[in-house]
C-alpha positions as CSV (number, residue, x, y, z in Angstrom):
1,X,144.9,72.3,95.2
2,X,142.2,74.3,93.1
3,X,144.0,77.4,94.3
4,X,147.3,76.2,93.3
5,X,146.3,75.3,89.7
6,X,144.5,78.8,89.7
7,X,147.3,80.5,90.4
8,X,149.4,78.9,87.4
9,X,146.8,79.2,85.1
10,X,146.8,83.0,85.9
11,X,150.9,83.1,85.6
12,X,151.1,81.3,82.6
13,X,148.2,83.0,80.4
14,X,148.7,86.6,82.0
15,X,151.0,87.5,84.5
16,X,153.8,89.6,83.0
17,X,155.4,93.1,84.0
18,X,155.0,94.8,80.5
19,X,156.5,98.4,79.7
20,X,155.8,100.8,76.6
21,X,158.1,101.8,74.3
22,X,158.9,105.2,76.6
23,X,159.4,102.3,79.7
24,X,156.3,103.3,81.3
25,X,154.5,100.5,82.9
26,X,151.6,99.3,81.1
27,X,150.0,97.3,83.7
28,X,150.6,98.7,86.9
29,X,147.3,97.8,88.6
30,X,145.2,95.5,88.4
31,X,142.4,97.3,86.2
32,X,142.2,94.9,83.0
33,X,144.3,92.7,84.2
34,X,142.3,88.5,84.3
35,X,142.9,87.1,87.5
36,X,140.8,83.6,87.4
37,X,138.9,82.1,89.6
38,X,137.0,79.3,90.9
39,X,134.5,79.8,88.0
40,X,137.3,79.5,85.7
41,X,137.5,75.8,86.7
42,X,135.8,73.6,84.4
43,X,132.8,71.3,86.1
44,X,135.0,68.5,85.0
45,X,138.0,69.3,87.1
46,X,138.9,66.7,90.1
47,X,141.2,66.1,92.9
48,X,141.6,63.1,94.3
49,X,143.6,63.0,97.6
50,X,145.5,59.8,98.1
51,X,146.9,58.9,101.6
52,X,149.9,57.6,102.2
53,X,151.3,55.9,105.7
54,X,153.9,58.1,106.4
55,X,156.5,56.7,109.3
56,X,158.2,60.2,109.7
57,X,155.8,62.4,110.9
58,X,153.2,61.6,114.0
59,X,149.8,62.9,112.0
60,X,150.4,61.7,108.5
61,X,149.9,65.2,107.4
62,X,151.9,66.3,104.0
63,X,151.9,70.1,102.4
64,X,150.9,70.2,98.9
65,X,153.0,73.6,99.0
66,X,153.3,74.3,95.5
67,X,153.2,71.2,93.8
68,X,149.7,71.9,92.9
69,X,151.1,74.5,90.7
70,X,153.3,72.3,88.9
71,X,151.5,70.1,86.6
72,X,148.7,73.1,85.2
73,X,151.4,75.0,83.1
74,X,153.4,71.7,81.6
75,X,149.9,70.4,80.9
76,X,148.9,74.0,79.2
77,X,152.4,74.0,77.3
78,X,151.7,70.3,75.9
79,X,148.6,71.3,74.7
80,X,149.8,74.1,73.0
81,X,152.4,71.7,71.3
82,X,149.6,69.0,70.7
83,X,147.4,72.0,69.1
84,X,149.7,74.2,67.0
85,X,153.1,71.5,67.1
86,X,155.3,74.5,68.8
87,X,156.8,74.5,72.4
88,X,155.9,77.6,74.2
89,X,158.8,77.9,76.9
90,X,158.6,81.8,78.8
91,X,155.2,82.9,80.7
92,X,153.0,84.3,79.8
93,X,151.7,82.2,76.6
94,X,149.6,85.1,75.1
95,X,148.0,84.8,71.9
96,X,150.4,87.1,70.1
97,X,153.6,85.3,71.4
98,X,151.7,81.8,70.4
99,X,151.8,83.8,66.4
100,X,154.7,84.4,66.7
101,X,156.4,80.8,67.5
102,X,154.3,79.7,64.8
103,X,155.5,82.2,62.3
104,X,159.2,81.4,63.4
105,X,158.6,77.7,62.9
């Protein structure tokens, strides 16, 4: 689960193929390029696994898969909207996209 919401965190605030003018690659590696982690998780972060009789399968064992990755970006998108009252809709929401949505609102 922590993974999961890692992993969207990272897509939304960073991930991005981005090319110069000339259509060289600008990020190519990963040099300067934020990849969070486990530290970036605040203290106050929980999961809380809830089981559920299952009929289906013999173990009662589900795959999270990537549901965990859902609810981190729509929850980083609403707070954006609750922050700035704009609706950031294409990855990654970078500080210089966030201007300008605001200046074209």
């Amino acid at each position: 689960v922590y993974g999961g919401v890692l992993k969207t965190i990272g897509h939304t605030f960073y991930e991005a193929v981005e090319f110069g003018r000339d259509g060289k690659c600008l990020n190519a590696n990963f040099t300067g390029y934020p990849i969070p982690s486990i530290k970036d998780i605040p203290d106050e972060f929980d999961v809380e696994l809830i089981e559920v009789a299952d009929n289906i399968t013999p173990y009662v064992g589900k795959s999270i898969g990537e549901l965990a990755c859902d609810g981190a970006s729509a929850c980083i998108a609403l707070a954006i909207n609750d922050a700035a009252g704009i609706w950031m809709k294409h990855w990654p929401f970078r500080p210089e996209k966030i201007l300008e949505a605001l200046e074209n609102s």
